[in-house]
Every structure is written in structure tokens, then in C-alpha cells.
KEKE-3310 file (N, C-alpha, C; in steps of 0.2 Angstrom, whole numbers, plus 5000, padded with zeros to 4 digits):
npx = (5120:5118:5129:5127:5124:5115:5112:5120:5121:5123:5133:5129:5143:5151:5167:5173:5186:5199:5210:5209:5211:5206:5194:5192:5201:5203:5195:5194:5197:5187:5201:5207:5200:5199:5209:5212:5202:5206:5218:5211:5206:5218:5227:5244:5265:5268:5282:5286:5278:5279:5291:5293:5282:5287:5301:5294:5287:5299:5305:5296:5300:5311:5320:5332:5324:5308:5297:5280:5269:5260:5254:5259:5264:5267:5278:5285:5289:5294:5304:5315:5316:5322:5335:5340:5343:5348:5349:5352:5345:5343:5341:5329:5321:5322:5318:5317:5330:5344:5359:5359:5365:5364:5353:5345:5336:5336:5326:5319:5315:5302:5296:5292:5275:5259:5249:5238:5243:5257:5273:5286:5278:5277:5290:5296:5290:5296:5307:5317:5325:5320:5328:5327:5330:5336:5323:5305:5302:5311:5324:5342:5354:5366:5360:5355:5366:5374:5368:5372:5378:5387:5376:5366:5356:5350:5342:5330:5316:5301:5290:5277:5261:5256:5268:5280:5284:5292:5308:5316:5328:5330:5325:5335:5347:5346:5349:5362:5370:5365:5374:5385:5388:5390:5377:5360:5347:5328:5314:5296:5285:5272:5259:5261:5266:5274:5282:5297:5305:5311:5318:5327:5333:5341:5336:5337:5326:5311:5295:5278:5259:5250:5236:5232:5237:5240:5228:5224:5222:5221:5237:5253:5271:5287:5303:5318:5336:5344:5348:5344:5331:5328:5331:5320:5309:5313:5308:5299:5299:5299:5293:5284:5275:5265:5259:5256:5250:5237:5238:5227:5226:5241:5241:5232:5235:5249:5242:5237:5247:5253:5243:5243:5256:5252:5240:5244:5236:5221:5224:5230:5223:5212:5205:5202:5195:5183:5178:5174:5160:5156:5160:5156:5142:5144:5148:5137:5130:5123:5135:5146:5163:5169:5184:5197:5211:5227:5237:5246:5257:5262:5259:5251:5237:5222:5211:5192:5191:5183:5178:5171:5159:5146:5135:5139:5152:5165:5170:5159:5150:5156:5155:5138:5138:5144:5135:5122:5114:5119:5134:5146:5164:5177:5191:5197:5207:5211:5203:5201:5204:5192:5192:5185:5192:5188:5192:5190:5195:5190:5175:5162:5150:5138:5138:5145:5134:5124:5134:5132:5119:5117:5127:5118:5106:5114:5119:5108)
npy = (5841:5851:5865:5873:5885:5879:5867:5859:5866:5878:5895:5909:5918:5935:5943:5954:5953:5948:5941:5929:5913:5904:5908:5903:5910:5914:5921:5912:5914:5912:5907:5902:5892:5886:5880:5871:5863:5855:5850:5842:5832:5825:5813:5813:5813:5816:5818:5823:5835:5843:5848:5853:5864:5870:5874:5883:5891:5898:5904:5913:5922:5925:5918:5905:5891:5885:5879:5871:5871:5864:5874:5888:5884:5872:5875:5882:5872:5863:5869:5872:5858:5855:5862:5856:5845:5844:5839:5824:5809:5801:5806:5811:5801:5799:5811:5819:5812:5809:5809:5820:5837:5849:5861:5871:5887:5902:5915:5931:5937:5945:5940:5927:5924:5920:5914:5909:5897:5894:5902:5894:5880:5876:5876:5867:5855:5854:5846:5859:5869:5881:5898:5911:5929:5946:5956:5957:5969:5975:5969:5966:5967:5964:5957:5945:5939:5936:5926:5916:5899:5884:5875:5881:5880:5888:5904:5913:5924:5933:5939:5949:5956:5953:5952:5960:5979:5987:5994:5985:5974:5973:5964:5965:5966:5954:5946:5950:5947:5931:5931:5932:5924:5911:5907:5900:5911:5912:5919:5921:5924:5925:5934:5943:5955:5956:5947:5946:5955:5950:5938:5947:5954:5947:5936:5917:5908:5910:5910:5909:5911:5903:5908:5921:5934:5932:5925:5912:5892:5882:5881:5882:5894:5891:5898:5901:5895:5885:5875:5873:5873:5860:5852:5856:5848:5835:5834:5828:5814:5812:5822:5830:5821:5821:5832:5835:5841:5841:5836:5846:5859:5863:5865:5877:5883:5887:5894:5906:5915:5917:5925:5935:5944:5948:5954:5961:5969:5975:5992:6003:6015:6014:6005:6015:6023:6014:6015:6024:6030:6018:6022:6036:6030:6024:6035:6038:6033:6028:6031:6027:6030:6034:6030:6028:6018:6014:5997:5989:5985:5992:5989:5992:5994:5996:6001:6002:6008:6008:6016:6010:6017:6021:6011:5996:5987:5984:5971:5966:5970:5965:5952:5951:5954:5942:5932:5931:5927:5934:5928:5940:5943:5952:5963:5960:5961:5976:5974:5977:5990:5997:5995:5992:5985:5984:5976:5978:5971:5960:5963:5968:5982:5979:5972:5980:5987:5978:5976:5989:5987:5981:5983:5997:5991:5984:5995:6003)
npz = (6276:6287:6298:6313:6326:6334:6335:6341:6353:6356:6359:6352:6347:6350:6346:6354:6359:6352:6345:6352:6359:6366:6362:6348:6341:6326:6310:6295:6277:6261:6254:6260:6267:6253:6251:6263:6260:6249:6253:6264:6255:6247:6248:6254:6254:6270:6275:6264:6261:6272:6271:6258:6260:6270:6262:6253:6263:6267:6256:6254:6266:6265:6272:6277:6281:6286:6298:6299:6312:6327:6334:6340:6354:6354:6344:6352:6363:6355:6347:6360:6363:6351:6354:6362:6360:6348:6336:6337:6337:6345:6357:6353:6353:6367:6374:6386:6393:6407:6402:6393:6400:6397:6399:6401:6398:6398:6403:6402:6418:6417:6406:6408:6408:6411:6396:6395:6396:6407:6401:6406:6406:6394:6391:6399:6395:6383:6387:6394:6404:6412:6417:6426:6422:6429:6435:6440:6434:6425:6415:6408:6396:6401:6413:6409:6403:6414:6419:6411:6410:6410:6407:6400:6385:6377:6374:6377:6370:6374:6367:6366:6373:6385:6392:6403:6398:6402:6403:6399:6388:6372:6356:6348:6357:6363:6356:6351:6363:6365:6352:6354:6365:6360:6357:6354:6351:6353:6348:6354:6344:6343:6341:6333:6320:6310:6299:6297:6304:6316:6314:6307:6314:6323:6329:6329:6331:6327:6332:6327:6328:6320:6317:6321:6321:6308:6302:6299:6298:6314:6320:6319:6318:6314:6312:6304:6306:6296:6300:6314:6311:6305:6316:6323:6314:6317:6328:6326:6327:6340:6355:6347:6340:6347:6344:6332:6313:6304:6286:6281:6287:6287:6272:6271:6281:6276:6263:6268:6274:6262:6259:6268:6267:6255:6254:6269:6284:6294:6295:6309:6307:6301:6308:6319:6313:6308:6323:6325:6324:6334:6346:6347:6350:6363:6371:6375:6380:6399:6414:6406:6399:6384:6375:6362:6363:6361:6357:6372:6369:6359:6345:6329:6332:6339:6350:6356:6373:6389:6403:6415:6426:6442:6448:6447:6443:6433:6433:6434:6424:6414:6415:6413:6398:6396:6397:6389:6374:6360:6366:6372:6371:6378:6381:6397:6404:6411:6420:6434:6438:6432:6419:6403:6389:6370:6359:6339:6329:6323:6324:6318:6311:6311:6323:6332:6335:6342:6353:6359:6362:6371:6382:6386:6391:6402:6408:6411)
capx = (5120:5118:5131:5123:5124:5109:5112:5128:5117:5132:5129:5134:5149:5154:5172:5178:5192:5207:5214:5210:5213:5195:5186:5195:5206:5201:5191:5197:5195:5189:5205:5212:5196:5200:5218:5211:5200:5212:5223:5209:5203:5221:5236:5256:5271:5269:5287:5288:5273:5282:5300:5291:5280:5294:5304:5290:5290:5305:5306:5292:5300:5317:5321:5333:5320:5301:5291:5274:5269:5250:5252:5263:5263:5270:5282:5290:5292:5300:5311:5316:5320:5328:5341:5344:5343:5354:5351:5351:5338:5342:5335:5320:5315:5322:5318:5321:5336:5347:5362:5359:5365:5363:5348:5346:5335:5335:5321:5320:5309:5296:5294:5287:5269:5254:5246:5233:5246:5264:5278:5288:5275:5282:5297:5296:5288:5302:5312:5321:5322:5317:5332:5325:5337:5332:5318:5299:5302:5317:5330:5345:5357:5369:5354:5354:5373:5375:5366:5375:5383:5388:5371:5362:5354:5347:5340:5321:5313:5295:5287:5270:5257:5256:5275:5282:5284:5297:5313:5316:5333:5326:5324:5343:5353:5347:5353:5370:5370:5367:5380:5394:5390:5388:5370:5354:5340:5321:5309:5290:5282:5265:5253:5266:5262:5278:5285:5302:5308:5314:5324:5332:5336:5347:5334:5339:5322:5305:5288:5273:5254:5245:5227:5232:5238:5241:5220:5225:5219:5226:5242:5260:5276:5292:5306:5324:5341:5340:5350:5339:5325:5329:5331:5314:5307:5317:5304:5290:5298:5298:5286:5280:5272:5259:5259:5256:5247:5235:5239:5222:5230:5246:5243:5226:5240:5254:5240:5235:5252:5254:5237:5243:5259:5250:5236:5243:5232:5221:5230:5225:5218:5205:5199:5202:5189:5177:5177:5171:5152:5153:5162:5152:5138:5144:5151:5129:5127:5126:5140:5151:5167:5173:5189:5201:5217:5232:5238:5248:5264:5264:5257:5246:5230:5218:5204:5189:5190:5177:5180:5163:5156:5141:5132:5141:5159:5167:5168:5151:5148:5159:5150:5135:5141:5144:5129:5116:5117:5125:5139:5149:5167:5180:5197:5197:5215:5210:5194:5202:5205:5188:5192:5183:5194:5182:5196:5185:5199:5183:5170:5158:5146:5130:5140:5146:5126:5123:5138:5131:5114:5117:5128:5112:5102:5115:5118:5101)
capy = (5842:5858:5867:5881:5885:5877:5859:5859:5871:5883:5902:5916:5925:5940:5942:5960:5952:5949:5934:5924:5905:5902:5912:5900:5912:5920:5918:5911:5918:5907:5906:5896:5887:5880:5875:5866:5858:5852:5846:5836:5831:5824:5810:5816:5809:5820:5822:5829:5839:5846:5850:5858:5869:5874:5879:5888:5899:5902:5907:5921:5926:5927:5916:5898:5887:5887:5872:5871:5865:5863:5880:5892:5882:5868:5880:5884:5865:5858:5871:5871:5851:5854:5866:5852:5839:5846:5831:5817:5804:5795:5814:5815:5795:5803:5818:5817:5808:5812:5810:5826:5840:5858:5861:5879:5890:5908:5919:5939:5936:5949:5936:5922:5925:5915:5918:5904:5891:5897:5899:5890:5873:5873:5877:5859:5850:5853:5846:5863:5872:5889:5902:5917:5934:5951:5955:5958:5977:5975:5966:5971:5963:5961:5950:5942:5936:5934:5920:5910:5893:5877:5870:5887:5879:5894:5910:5913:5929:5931:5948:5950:5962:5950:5955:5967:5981:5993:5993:5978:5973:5973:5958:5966:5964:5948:5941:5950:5943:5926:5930:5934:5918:5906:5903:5903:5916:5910:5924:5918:5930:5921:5937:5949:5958:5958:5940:5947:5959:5947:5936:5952:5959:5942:5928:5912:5903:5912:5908:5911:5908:5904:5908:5925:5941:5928:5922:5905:5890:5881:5882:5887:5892:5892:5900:5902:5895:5877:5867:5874:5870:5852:5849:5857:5844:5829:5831:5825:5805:5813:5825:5832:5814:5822:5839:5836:5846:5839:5842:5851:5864:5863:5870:5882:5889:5891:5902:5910:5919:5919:5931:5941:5945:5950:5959:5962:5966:5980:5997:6007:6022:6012:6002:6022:6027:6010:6015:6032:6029:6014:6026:6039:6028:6022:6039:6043:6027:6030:6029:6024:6035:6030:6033:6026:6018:6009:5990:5989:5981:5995:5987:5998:5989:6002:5998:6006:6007:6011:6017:6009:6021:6020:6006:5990:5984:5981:5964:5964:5971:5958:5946:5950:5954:5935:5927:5932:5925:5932:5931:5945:5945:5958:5962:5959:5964:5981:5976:5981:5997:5998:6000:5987:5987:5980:5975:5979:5969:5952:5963:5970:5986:5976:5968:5985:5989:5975:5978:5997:5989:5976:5989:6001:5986:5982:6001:6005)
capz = (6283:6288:6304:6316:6332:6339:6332:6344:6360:6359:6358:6347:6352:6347:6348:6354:6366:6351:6343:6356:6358:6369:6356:6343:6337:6321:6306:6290:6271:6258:6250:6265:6265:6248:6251:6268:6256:6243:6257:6266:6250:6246:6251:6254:6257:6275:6277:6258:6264:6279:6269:6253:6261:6274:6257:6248:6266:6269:6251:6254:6271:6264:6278:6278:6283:6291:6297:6302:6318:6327:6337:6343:6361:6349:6342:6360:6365:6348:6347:6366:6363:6346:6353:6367:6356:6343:6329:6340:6337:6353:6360:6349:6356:6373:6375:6395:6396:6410:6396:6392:6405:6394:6396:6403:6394:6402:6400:6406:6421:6416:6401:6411:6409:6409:6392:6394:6400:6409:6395:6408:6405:6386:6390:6401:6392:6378:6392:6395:6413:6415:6421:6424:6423:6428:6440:6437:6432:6423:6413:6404:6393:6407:6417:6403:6405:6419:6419:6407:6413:6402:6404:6395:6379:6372:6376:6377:6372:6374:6362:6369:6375:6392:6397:6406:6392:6405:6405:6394:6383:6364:6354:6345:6361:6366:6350:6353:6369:6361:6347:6358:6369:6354:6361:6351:6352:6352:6351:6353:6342:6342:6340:6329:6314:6306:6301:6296:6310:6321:6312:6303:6321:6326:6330:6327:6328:6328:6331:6326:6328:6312:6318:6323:6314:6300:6303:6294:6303:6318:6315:6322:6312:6316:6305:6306:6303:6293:6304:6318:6311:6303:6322:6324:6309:6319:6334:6325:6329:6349:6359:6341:6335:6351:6343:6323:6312:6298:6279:6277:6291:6285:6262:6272:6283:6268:6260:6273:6275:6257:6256:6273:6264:6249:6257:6274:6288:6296:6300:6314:6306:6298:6315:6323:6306:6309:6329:6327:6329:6339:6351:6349:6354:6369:6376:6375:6389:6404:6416:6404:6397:6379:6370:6358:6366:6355:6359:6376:6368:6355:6339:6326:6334:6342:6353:6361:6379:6391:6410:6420:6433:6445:6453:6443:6443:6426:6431:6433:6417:6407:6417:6411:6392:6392:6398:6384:6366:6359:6372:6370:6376:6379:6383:6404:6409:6417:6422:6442:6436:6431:6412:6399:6380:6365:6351:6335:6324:6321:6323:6312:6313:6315:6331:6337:6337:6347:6359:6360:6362:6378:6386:6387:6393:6409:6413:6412)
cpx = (5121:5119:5127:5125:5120:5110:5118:5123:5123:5128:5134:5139:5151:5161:5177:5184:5200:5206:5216:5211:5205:5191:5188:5201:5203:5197:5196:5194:5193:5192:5208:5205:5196:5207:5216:5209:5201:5217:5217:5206:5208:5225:5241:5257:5271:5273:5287:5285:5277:5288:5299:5287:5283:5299:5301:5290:5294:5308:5303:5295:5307:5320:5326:5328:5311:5299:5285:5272:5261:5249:5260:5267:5268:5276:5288:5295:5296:5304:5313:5320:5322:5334:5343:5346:5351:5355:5349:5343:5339:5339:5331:5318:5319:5323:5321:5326:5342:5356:5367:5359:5362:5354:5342:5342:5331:5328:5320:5312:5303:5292:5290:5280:5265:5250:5240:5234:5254:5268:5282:5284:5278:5291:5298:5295:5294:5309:5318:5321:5324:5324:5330:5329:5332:5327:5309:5299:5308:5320:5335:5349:5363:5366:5356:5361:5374:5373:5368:5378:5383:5382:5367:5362:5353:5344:5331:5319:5306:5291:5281:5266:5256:5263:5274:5284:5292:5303:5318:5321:5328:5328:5336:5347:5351:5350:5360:5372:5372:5373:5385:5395:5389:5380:5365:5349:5333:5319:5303:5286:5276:5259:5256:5262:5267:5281:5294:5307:5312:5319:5330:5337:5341:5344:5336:5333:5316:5299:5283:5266:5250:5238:5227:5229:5238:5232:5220:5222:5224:5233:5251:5265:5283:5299:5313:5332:5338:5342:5346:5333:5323:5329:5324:5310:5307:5313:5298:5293:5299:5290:5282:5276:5263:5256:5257:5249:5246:5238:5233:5224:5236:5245:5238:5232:5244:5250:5238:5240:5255:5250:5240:5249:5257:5246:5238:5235:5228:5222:5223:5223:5214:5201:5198:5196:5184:5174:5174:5164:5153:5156:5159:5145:5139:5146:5140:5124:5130:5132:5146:5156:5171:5179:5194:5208:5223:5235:5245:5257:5264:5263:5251:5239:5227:5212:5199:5190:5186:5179:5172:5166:5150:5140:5136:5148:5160:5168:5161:5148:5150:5155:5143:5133:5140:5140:5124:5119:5113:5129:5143:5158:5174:5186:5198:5204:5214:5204:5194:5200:5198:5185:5189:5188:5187:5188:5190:5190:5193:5177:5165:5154:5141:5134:5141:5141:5125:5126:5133:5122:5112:5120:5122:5110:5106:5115:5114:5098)
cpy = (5849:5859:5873:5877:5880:5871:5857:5861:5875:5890:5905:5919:5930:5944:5951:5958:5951:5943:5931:5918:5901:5903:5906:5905:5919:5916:5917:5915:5913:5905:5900:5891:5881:5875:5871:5860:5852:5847:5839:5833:5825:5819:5814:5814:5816:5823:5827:5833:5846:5850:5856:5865:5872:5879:5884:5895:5903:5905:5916:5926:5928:5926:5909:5893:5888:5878:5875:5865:5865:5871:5882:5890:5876:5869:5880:5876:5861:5862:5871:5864:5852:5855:5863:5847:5840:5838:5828:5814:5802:5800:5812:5806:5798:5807:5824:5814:5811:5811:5816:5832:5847:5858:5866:5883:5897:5913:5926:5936:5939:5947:5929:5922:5920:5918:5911:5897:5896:5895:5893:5881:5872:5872:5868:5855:5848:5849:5849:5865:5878:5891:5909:5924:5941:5951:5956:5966:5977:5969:5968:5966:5959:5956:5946:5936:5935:5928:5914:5906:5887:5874:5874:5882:5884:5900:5912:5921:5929:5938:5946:5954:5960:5951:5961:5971:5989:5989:5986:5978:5972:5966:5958:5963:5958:5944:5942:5945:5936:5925:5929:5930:5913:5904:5905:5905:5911:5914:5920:5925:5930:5927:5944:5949:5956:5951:5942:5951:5954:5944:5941:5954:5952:5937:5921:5906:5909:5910:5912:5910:5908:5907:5917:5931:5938:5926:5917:5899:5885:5880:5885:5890:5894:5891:5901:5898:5887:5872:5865:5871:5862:5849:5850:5849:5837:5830:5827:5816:5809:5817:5829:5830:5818:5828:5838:5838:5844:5840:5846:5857:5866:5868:5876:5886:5893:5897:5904:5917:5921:5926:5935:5945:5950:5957:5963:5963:5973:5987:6001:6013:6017:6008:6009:6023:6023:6011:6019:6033:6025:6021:6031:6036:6025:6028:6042:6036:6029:6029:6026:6031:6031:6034:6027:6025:6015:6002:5993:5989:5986:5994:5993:5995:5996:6001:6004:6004:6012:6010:6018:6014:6017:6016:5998:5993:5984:5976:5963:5966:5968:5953:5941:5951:5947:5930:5927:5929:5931:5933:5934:5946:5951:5958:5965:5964:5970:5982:5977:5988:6000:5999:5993:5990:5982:5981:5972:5973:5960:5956:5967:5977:5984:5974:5973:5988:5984:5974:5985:5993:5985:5981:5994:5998:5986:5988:6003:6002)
cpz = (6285:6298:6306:6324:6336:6337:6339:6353:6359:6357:6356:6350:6345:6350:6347:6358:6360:6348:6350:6356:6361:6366:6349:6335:6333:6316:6298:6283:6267:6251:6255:6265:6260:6248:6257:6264:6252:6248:6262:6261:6245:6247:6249:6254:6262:6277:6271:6259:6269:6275:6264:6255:6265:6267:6253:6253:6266:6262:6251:6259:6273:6271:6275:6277:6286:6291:6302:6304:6320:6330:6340:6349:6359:6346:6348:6361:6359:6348:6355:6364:6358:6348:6360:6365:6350:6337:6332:6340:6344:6358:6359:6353:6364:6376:6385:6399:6400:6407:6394:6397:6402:6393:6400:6398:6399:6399:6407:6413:6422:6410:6403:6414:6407:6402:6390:6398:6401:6401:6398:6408:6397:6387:6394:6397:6384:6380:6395:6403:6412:6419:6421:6424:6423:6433:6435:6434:6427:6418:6407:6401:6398:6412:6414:6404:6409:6424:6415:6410:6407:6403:6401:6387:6374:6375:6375:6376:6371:6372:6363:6374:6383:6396:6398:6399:6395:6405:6403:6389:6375:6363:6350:6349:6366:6361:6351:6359:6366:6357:6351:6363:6366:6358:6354:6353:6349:6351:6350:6351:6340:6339:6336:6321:6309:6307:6296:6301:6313:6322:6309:6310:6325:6328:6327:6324:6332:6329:6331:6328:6321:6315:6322:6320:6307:6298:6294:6301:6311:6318:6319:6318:6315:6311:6308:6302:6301:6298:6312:6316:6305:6309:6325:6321:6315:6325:6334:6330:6336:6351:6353:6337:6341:6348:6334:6323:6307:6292:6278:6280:6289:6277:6266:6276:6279:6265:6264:6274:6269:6255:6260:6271:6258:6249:6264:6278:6290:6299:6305:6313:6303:6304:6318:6319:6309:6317:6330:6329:6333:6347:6354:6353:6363:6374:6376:6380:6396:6409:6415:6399:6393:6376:6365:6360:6361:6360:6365:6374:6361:6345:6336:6327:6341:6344:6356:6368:6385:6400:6414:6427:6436:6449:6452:6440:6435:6425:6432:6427:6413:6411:6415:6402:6390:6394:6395:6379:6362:6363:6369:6376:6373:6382:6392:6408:6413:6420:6432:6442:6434:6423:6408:6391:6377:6358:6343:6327:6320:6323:6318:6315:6315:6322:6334:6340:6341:6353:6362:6366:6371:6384:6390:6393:6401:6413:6415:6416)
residu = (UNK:UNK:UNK:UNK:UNK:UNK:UNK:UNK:UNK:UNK:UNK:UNK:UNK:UNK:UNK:UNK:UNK:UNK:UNK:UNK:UNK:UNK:UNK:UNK:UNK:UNK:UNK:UNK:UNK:UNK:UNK:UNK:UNK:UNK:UNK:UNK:UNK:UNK:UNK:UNK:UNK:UNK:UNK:UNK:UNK:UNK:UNK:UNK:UNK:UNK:UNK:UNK:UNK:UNK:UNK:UNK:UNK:UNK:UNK:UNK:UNK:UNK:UNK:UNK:UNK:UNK:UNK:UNK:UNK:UNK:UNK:UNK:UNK:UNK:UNK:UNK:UNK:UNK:UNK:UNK:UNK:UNK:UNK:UNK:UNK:UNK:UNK:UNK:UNK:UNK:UNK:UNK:UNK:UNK:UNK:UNK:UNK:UNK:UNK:UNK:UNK:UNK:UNK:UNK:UNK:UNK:UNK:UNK:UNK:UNK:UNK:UNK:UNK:UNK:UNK:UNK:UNK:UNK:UNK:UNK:UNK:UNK:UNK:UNK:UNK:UNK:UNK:UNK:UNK:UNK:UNK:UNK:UNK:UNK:UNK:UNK:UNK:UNK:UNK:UNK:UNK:UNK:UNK:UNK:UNK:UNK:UNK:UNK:UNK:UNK:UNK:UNK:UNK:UNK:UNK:UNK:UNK:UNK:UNK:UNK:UNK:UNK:UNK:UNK:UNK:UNK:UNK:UNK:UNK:UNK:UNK:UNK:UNK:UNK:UNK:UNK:UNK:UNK:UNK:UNK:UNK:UNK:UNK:UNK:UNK:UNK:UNK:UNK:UNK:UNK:UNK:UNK:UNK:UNK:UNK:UNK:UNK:UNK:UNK:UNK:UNK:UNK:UNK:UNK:UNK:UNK:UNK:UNK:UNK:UNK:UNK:UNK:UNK:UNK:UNK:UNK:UNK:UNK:UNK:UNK:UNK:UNK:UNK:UNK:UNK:UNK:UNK:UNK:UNK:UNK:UNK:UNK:UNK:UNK:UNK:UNK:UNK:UNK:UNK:UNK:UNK:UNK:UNK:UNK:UNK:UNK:UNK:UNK:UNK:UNK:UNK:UNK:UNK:UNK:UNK:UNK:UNK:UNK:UNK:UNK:UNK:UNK:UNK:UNK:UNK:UNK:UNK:UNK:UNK:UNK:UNK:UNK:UNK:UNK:UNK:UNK:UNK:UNK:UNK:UNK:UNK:UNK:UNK:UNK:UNK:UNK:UNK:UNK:UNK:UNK:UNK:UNK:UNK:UNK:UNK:UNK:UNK:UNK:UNK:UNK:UNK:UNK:UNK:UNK:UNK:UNK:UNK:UNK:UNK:UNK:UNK:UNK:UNK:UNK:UNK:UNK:UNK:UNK:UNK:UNK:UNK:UNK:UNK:UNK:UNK:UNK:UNK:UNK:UNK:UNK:UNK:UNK:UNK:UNK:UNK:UNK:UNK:UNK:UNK:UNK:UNK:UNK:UNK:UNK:UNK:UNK:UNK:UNK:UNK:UNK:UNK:UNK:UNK:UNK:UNK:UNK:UNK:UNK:UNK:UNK:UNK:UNK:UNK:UNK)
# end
């Protein structure tokens, strides 16, 4: 049986917008392809599944614990309910039980972003309630505490390009913070590079996105202390029986992060290097002004960004990007401002001639 586009009516995209979740993320290698293989090709015992390759991570990540969940999204809400649940099965069968009062999870309010879906919707659905501390331009460690009360479950940080990036407590002294009020720290660290910083820095329970930085397949990962994260484990019989994650996802993940570990990932002088023609071509379109910017939130990730002029809006230029095949999308966030990014990290040189060659076509 032979896949393609056209068997389906879908249309080619071409993915300068990022490890996005609408584009479906990332592309896999066919290392992780074999290990999906193997694993859908296979029977577990699923818990053994789930506990073994949690040891084999947390081996590589010189971490306690890890388990793999279906998405980062999934990651929030298990842990949220673990760290209200604390053990109890009569939790994980009810997870909303009015029973249970603590159940407070503060978060900086220039952390509570839509990043597809509100963080605040995970944080619910784990049966938490959103405290926000701090304002939208701010928060300090003292916000921070000042909002602690006996029902405070945990602490919420949220490391991402969609937050406020000013004036912000570090992931360090929210964990103090945490420490020094027996609380535990979360960080949602869904689209990060680095899968040790955070626990080193005082997190208590991490997340990840498999299908990211890591380009393993869907996938979440959530790492940290054991007892935390046996309490993670423990939501599968609750809101995590909705949330589970195949074994072929599950061993394709493990290598996935096994390779990204081994090989790491693209640094930004070599997307700066692969950039350099497509940029030049675009600065030789009309009314378009190309340069090379770095990632909003500080990571070594480097994009072209292109400041539309003339007669057409830069949302009309993304507009028309994704209505041809191949659709062509692109990182929107400044498209007020007039400015289009093209994150080059999934694209190829034939694609950047193809971007180069539509652009012509709309400005023209």
C-alpha cells in the first residue's frame, strides 16, 4: 500500500514555523522508526514497559526517575494530580474529589499562556486551580510567596518562548522558593534543549515534549524525583487511562533521546551558515528586508526574519504562503509588527528555494 499525499487530498507543507504541534511536530529518524517498529511489532507487560524504560532514562539523565506519558499537555495534568493526589488510589479513581482541599498551584502570571490550549486548561484538568502571582510584566520570588497558603500543592513554572521573558524569577529561585516552603517545583520545559539544567537547578518534576528538540515521536517525558514520579505513574488508573501512550511511542521515544543525547541537536552557527543564501535571496525580493534574528526566549536557535513593506500586510503574505501546495507556514507572532520569522530548523535548501520562489510570486 503505498502513503502519499494525494491518497488522503492533503497538501505538502513546508514547515518553516518550528516544532509545531499543527504541523505535527517534527520528523522522525530511522533509528526511532525501528524501535516504533519493534515495539508495534511486539507484546509487554505495559507496566513493566512503563517502569523499565523510566529506569533506563533516568539512567541516561542522571536523574531518580522518568516516565513517559502521551504529550507534554499530559505531562502538566499527571503531574498537577500527582502532586495533589500524593499516592492515593482513592485520588487517581477520584481525581476531583471535594476530600481533598490543597490544591493551589501558583503560577508567575506572565506564565499563563495560550500555547495552543491555556496552561491553566491542564492545570484543571489535573484537578489543580491556577494562583497566579506577580503581574503580566513581572514576577519576583517574593510574588511568588506571597501567595502561598495551606492549600498551595505545588509551584508551576512555565520555560517558554510564549512567556513574558522580562523581569522574571529564574527557574533557581523558584525552586528556593519551593525549598524553603516544603512545596514542589514543576517546570514545563516542553520545547528546551537542555534535558538536565532544570532538574540540576532545583526542579522537582520536569517536562518535556518528545516530538520536539528531542524529534522522537508523540510523546511527553516527565523526569524527577521517584516518589514524584511513581505518583506521576499512579495516574494511569485515573485522568491518565485518557492520556496513554502506545509501546511503539513509548521504545521510538526512549531512542529518540538516546540519539539526541549522543548526537545532540543543530547549533546556531550552522542554521546562521545554511541561512546565508536563503537570506541573501530574499533580501534581492521586493519589498522585503531579510536578516538573521536568534530565538525570543534565548535558545541557540536562529531564524530568518523578513520585515514586509509595500502594498501587502504580512498577514496577507502568511495568508497567501499557505494556500498553495506546497503550503508554506511560518512563525506569525510578529505578523502586527509587520515582521514574518521562517525557523529553518525542518527545512531543507530545495524548500528555502521554494519559499524564496513564492515570496517573488506574492510580492511581485
Amino acid at each position: 500500500m503505498t502513503i502519499s499525499y494525494e491518497k488522503f487530498g492533503l497538501k505538502e507543507v513546508i514547515n518553516a514555523s518550528g516544532r509545531m504541534t499543527i504541523l505535527g511536530v517534527s520528523k522522525v529518524s530511522e533509528n526511532v522508526l525501528a524501535a516504533q517498529k519493534f515495539g508495534g511489532e511486539h507484546f509487554f507487560e505495559m507496566s513493566e514497559l512503563s517502569v523499565q524504560t523510566g529506569k533506563y532514562l533516568a539512567d541516561l539523565l542522571k536523574i531518580e526517575d522518568a516516565q513517559v506519558v502521551s504529550s507534554a499537555s499530559a505531562g502538566i495534568a499527571q503531574s498537577v494530580a500527582a502532586l495533589i493526589g500524593k499516592g492515593s488510589v482513592y485520588h487517581a479513581y477520584h481525581p476531583y474529589t471535594d476530600k481533598i482541599q490543597n490544591r493551589e498551584i501558583i503560577l508567575p502570571k506572565g506564565h499563563n499562556v495560550d500555547y495552543g490550549t491555556p496552561v491553566e486548561v491542564m492545570v484543571a484538568q489535573g484537578g489543580g486551580q491556577v494562583v497566579e502571582a506577580g503581574y503580566a510584566n513581572m514576577c519576583s520570588a517574593e510574588h511568588i510567596e506571597m501567595m502561598i497558603t495551606e492549600q498551595t500543592a505545588a509551584i508551576l513554572y512555565i520555560k517558554s518562548h510564549h512567556t513574558v521573558q522580562k523581569s522574571m524569577l529564574s527557574v533557581a529561585e523558584a525552586a528556593e522558593v519551593a525549598r524553603s516552603n516544603n512545596l514542589p517545583l514543576i517546570v514545563d520545559a516542553a520545547a528546551e534543549e537542555d534535558l538536565f539544567k532544570y532538574a540540576e537547578a532545583g526542579a522537582d518534576l520536569v517536562i518535556y515534549s518528545g516530538a520536539k528538540a528531542i524529534e522522537g515521536p508523540s510523546a511527553g517525558l516527565v523526569i524527577g524525583k521517584k516518589e514524584y514520579i511513581e505518583w506521576v505513574r499512579l495516574q494511569g488508573k485515573g485522568i491518565g487511562r485518557a492520556m496513554k501512550i502506545g509501546k511503539d511511542n513509548i521504545l521510538g521515544f526512549t531512542q529518540a533521546v538516546e540519539d539526541y543525547l549522543k548526537n545532540g541537536s543543530e547549533s546556531g552557527a550552522s542554521m546562521k551558515e545554511r541561512m546565508a543564501p536563503f537570506i541573501s535571496e530574499l533580501n534581492g525580493i521586493a519589498n522585503i528586508d531579510a536578516s538573521v534574528v536568534q530565538d525570543g526566549a534565548g535558545r541557540d536557535i536562529y531564524r530568518a526574519s523578513i520585515k514586509v513593506s509595500g502594498d501587502k500586510s504580512a498577514k496577507e503574505v502568511i495568508t497567501e504562503l499557505k494556500s498553495e501546495d506546497p503550503a508554506i507556514y511560518t512563525r506569525e507572532y510578529q505578523a502586527n509588527n509587520g515582521i514574518i520569522e521562517f525557523d529553518v530548523r525542518s527545512v531543507n535548501s530545495e524548500e528555502m528555494t521554494k519559499i524564496t520562489k513564492r515570496l517573488t510570486e506574492i510580492m511581485n
